[in-house]
C-alpha positions in Angstrom: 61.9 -21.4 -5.5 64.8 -19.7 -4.7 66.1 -16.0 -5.6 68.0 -16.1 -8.8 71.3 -16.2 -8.1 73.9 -13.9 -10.5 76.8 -16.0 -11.5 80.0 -13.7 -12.6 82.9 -15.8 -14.0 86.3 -13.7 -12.5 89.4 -14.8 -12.4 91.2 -14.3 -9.4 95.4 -14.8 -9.0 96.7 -17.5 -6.0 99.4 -14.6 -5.0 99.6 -12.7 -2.6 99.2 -9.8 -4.8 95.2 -9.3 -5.4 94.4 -9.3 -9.1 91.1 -9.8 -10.2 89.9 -9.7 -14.2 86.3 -10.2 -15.3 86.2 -12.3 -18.0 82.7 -10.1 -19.1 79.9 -12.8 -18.6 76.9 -12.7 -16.4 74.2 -15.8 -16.1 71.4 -16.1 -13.8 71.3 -19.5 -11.8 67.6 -20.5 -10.1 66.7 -23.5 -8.1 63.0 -24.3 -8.7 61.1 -27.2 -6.9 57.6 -28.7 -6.5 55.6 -29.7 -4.1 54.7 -33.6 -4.1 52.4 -34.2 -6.8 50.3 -37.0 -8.1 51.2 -39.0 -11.2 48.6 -37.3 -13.2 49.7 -33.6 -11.8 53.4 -34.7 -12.7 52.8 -36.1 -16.5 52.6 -32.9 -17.8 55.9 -31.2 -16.2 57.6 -34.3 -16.7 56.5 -33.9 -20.5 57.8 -30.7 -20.8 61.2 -31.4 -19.1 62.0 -34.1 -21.9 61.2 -32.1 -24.7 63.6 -29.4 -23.2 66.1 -32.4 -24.0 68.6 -31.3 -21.3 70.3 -28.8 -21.6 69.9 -28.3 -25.6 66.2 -26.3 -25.3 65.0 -22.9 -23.2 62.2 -21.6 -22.4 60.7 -18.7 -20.9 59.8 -18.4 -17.0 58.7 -15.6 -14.9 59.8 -15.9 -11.0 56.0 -15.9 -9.3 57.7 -14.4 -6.4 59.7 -11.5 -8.2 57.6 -11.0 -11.3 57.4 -7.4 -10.0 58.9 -4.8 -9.1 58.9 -3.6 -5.5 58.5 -0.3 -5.9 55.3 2.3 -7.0 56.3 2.3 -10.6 53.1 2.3 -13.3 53.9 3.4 -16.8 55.3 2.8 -20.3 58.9 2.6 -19.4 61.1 3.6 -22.5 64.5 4.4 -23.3 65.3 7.9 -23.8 68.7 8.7 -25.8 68.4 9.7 -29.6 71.7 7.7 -30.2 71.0 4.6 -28.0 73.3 2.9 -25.8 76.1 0.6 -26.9 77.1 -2.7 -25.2 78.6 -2.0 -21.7 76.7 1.1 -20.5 76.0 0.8 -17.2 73.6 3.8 -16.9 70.1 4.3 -18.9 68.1 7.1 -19.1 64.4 6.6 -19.3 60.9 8.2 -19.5 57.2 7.2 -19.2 57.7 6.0 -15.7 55.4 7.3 -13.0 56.6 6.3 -9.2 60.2 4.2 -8.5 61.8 1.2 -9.1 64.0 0.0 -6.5 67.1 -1.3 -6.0 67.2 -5.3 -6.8 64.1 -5.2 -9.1 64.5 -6.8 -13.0 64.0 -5.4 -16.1 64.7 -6.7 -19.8 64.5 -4.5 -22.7 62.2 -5.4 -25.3 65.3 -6.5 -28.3 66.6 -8.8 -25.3 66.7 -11.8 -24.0 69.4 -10.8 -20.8 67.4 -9.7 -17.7 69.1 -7.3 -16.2 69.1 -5.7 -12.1 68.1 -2.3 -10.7 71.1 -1.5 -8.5 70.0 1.7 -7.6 66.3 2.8 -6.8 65.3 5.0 -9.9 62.9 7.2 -11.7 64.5 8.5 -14.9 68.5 7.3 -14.8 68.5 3.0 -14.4 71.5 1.7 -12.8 72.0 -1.8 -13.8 74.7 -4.8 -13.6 75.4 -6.4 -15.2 76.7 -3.9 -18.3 74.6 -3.7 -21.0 75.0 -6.8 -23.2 73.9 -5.4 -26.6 72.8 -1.9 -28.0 69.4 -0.7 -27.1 67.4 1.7 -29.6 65.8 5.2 -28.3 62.3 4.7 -27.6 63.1 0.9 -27.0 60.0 -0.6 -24.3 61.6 -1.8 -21.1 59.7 -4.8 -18.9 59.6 -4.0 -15.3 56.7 -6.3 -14.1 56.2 -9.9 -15.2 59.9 -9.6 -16.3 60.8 -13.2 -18.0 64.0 -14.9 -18.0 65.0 -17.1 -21.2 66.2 -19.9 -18.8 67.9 -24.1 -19.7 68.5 -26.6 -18.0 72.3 -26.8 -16.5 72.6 -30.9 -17.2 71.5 -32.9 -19.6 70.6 -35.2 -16.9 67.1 -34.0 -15.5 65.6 -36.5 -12.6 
């Protein structure tokens, strides 16, 4: 499995002038294999690729390798902010959390289905890219291990 890669659509200008625009979208991009495995291992996956019917299903899937976060956090991690945050807040505060999270670790609030990254290392203010997609509620749980990603196939060709 590789990492999962953060796609940014930009558009960038062929001058010689640099102009750059973000057209406001983030996606995560992951390449996931197996190991050779037996027809009987490989009915089931195979099973549950076609009823994803390309790239018209999703599903939920956790990363194995960065389920978790790196760094000594333990805790109920909730939003703290009596009015919320609106869409493209960049900066959350937060209590509950014992220890850090670190820079490059995942979390996903509980109303959501956009994982978002750490860019900071943090205890109470989380720095994360990309901006905040929607508006998050005060008290609102935020998933810091076991973080899943809502994830579909990019073809409808699967092989």
């Amino acid at each position: 499995m590789s990492f999962p890669t953060s796609v940014v659509p930009n558009g960038v200008t062929h001058s010689l002038k640099r102009q750059v625009r973000t057209r406001g979208g983030q996606r995560w991009s992951m390449d996931v294999t197996f190991p050779p495995l037996t027809r009987t291992d490989f009915a089931p996956v195979w099973a549950f690729v076609q009823k994803q019917k390309g790239q018209f299903g999703s599903f939920s899937f956790t990363p194995p390798i960065y389920s978790n976060t790196s760094g000594t956090a333990t805790g109920t991690l909730l939003v703290n902010n009596s009015a919320g945050y609106i869409a493209g807040t960049t900066t959350i505060t937060v209590d509950g959390l014992t220890g850090t999270l670190k820079a490059g670790d995942f979390i996903k609030f509980s109303g959501h289905d956009k994982v978002y990254t750490i860019v900071a290392d943090a205890t109470t203010s989380l720095t994360i890219e990309p901006v905040l997609q929607s508006a998050i509620v005060n008290n609102e749980t935020v998933t810091y291990n076991a973080v899943p990603f809502t994830v579909a196939f990019t073809t409808d060709t699967q092989n």
